[in-house]
N, C-alpha and C positions, 0 to 999 in steps of 0.2 A: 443168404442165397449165394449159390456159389455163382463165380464171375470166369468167364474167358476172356482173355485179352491177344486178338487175332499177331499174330507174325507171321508173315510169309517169312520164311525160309527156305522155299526151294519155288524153282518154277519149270514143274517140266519133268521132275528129274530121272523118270523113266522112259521120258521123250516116247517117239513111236513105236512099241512093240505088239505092232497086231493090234490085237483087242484087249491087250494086255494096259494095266491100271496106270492112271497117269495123276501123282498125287500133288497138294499144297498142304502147306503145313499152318497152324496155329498155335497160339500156346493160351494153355488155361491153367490155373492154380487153384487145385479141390482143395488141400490144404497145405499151410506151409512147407511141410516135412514132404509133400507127395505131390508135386509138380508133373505136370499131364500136359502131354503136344494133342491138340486137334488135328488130326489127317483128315482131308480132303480128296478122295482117290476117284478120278473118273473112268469110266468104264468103256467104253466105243462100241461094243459087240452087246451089251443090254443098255447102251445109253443112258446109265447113270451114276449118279456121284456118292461113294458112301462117305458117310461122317463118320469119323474111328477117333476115339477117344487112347490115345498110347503112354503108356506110364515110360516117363526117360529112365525111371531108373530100375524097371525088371524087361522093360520093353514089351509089357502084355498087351493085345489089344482089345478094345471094346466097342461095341456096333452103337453109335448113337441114333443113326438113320439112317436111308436110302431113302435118294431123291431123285425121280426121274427128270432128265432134260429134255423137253418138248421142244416141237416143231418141224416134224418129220415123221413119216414111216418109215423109212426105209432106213439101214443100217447106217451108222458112222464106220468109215473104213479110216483104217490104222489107228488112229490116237480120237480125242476129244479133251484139247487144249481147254487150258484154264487160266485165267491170271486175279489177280485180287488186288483192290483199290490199296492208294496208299495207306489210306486211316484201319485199312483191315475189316470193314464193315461190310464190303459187297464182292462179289463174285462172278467171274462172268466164266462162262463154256459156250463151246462151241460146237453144233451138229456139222460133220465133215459130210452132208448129204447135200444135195437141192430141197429145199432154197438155203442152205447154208445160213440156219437162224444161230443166234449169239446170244442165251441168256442170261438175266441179270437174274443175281440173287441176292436177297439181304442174309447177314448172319446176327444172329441173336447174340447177342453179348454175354447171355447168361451161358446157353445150352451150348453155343453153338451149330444148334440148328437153321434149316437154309428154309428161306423164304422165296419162293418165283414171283418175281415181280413182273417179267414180260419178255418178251423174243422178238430178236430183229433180223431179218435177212441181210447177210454182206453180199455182198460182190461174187465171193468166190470161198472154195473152202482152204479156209488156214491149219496152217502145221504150226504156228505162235502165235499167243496176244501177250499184250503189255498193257497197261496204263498207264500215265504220263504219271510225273509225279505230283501232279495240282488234281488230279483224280477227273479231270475234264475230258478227258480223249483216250479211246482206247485204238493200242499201232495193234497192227497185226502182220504178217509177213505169210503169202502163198508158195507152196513149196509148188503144186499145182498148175498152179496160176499166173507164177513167175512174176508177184508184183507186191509192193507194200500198199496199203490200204489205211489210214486215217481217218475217224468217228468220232463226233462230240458223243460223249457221256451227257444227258438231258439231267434238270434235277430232280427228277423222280427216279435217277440211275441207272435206266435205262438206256438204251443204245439207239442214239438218232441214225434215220434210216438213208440219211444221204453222207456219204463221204467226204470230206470238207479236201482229201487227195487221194486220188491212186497214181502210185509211181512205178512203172513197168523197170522189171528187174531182168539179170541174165536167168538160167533157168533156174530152179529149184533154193529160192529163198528160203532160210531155213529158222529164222529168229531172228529179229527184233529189239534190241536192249536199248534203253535210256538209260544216259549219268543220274546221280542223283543230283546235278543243279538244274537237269528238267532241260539242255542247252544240248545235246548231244547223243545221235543215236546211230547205232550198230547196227547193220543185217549185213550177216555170213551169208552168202548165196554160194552153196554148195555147188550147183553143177558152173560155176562161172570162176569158181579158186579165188573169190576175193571176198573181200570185206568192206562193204561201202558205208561210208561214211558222211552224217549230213548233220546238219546244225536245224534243230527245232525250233520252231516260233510258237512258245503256247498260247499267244494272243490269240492266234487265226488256224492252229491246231496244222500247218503244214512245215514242209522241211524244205530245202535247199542243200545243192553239196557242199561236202565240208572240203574245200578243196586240200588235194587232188579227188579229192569225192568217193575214191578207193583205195584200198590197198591188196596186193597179192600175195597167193601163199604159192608153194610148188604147183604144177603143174599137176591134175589131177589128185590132190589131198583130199578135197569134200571139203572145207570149211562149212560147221555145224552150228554151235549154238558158242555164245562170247559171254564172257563176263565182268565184273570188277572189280578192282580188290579195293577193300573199308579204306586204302588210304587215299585213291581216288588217284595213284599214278600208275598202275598196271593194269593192261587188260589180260586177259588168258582168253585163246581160242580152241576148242578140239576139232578135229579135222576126222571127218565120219570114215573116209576110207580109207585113212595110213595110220591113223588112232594116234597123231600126236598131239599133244600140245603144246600150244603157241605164247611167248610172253611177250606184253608191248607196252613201250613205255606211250604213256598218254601226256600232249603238249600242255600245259597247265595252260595255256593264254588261248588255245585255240581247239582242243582238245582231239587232234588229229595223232594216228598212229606210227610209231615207228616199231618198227621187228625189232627184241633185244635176240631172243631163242627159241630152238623146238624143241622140247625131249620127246623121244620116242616114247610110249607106254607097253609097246613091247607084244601087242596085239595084232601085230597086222602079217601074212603072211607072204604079202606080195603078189599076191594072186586076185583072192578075192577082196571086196570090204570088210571091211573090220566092224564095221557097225557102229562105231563109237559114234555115243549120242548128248548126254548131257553132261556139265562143269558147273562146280558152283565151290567158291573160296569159303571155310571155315571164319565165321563171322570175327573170332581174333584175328584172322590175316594169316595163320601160322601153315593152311594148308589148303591144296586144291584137288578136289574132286573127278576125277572123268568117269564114266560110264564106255562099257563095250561090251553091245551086247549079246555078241555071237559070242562071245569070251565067258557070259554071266558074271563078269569083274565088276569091281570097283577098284580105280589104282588111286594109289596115294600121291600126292607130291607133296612137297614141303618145300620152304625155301631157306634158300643159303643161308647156314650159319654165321655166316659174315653178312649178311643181309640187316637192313634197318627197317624200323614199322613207320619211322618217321612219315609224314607227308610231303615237309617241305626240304627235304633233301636235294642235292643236287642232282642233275642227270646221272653223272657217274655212280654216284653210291646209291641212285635206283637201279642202275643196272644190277650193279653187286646184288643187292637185295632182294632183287625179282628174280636170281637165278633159281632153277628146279632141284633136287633134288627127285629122282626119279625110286621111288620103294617098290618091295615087290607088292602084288594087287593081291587082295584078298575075294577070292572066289564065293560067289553065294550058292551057296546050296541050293537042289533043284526045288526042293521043296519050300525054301524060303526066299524067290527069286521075286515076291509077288503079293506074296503075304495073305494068300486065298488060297482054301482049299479047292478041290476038281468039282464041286457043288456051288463053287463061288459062294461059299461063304470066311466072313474073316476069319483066322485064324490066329492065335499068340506065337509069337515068335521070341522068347526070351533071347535075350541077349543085345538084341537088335537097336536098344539105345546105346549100347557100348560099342558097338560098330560104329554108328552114326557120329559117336561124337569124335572119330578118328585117331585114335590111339597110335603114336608111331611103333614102326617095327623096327627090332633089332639095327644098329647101324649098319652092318655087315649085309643090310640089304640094301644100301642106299649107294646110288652112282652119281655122283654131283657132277653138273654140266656146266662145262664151261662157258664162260659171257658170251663169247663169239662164234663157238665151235656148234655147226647142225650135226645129228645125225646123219650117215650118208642114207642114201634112196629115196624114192619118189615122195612125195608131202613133206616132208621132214620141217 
């Protein structure tokens, strides 16, 4: 029998576009030689989730199911967030409608097929969930709602209906990130230009600030969605309306932020937003992801050549390390921006495992930023 074996590797990472798909990934192994990612793609605008079977190495895709997510008539507007336990077993989404239910799914270990186990009303409607790393509590963050929100996970995996906290945010909280020691958690709160910072208790499933309990980015950036890099001393922020990103070193004793740099991505035109939406580090460390999606890009960064993967480095030679390399972005096609055709159905897209696994460009495309040096202009 063939086996999947779930890995998240992305969360989000077409963040809110409309009605437009919002995927997670797994990985399953049909045979040795022919290694296959499970996608998980949610839908807002028919309220469901397909299962795609994607071969990494011609990038074809295949429909394993559609599954609808209950608990509402009425439309999900923008996104319908998703996050998956740590074991990879369960799944949860979110209807952005009233009553704002949160469903839990099991996944089959064989198929990869989604089970509905049940539906819970939150508080309010989310633009992010997470789940803790012990799989007990799912954070969520309201862009809406302007609050973060905290849930025991019951052990029937489902979502208990009372919140163990809600913590009122500046406006438009945008994402939610835990470390992986389960001690430390991130939300970018876009309309507030900071990054608040709190230390978890998973005993009691609540948070406290991590003092100073924020930190700032320029003056109308958008700070959007954060992440972190495998060796556990860098974070990376993208900022939704200046389209940079942010490097910071993370305190090892206390796990509180300091700015090392921005690079620009070269998106934003000073006018409007740029759109830039979601980041996520190449699982070797070697490279970061931003999304902008008025641009339809993906930009690359990499980091410094003089850079170390080490963990326990010292602060200096994490800075070295964590510096950006800024590459030019590789444009998607309009017709492969999405991975559906105009009938919503999936469609192959050859190529698209060899994008994904980020191939660098030419050197002569690359601007290497300095440790100390921002971009000039607003978010930087």
């Amino acid at each position: 029998m063939k086996r999947r074996r779930a890995l998240q590797l992305g969360l989000g990472g077409l963040a809110a576009l409309g009605t437009n798909p919002l995927p997670l990934f797994g990985v399953r192994k049909a045979m040795a030689d022919t290694p296959e990612t499970t996608v998980y793609v949610s839908n807002a605008g028919s309220k469901d989730i397909y299962v795609l079977a994607i071969n990494r190495t011609t990038g074809a895709l295949d429909l394993i199911e559609k599954v609808l997510v209950p608990g509402t008539d009425k439309p999900s507007p923008a996104s319908l967030p998703m996050a998956m336990s740590p074991d990879r077993r369960f799944l949860y989404a979110q209807l952005r409608s009233d009553p704002f239910p949160v469903s839990a799914f099991a996944l089959d270990p064989a198929s990869g097929k989604l089970t509905h186990l049940g539906a819970t009303p939150l508080v309010d409607q989310m633009a992010y969930l997470n789940v803790d790393r012990s799989g007990k509590y799912l954070l969520c963050a309201s862009y809406v709602g302007a609050k973060v929100a905290i849930y025991p996970i019951k052990p029937d995996h489902t979502v208990e209906a009372k919140a163990t906290q809600i913590v009122d945010t500046k406006p438009k909280a945008h994402c939610v990130f835990i470390d992986s020691a389960n001690r430390n958690v991130y939300v970018p709160v876009l309309g507030g230009d900071i990054v608040m910072e709190f230390r978890f208790d998973p005993a009691t499933g609540t948070v406290t600030p991590n003092a100073p309990g924020e930190i700032a980015t320029k003056p109308n950036a958008g700070p959007r969605h954060f992440t972190i890099h495998p060796n556990k001393s860098w974070g990376y922020l993208i900022t939704e309306t200046t389209a940079t990103i942010g490097t910071y070193a993370i305190n090892p004793d206390n796990g509180t932020l300091s700015e090392i740099a921005f690079v620009d991505t070269g998106d934003w035109n000073g006018k409007e937003s740029a759109a830039a939406s979601d980041i996520h580090v190449t699982p070797d460390g070697k490279f970061v992801y931003g999304g902008a999606r008025d641009q339809h890009a993906a930009r690359l960064q990499g980091r410094s050549r003089q850079g170390h993967a080490d963990g326990d480095r010292q602060v200096a030679d994490r800075e070295n390390a964590a510096r950006l390399q800024h590459r030019a972005s590789r444009q998607v096609p309009v017709g492969r921006r999405d991975g559906f055709g105009g009938d919503d159905r999936p469609c192959h897209r050859p190529g698209l495992g060899r994008a994904q696994r980020g191939r660098a460009l030419p050197d002569g495309d690359a601007a290497e930023l300095g440790r100390n040096r921002r971009p000039e202009g607003v978010g930087a």
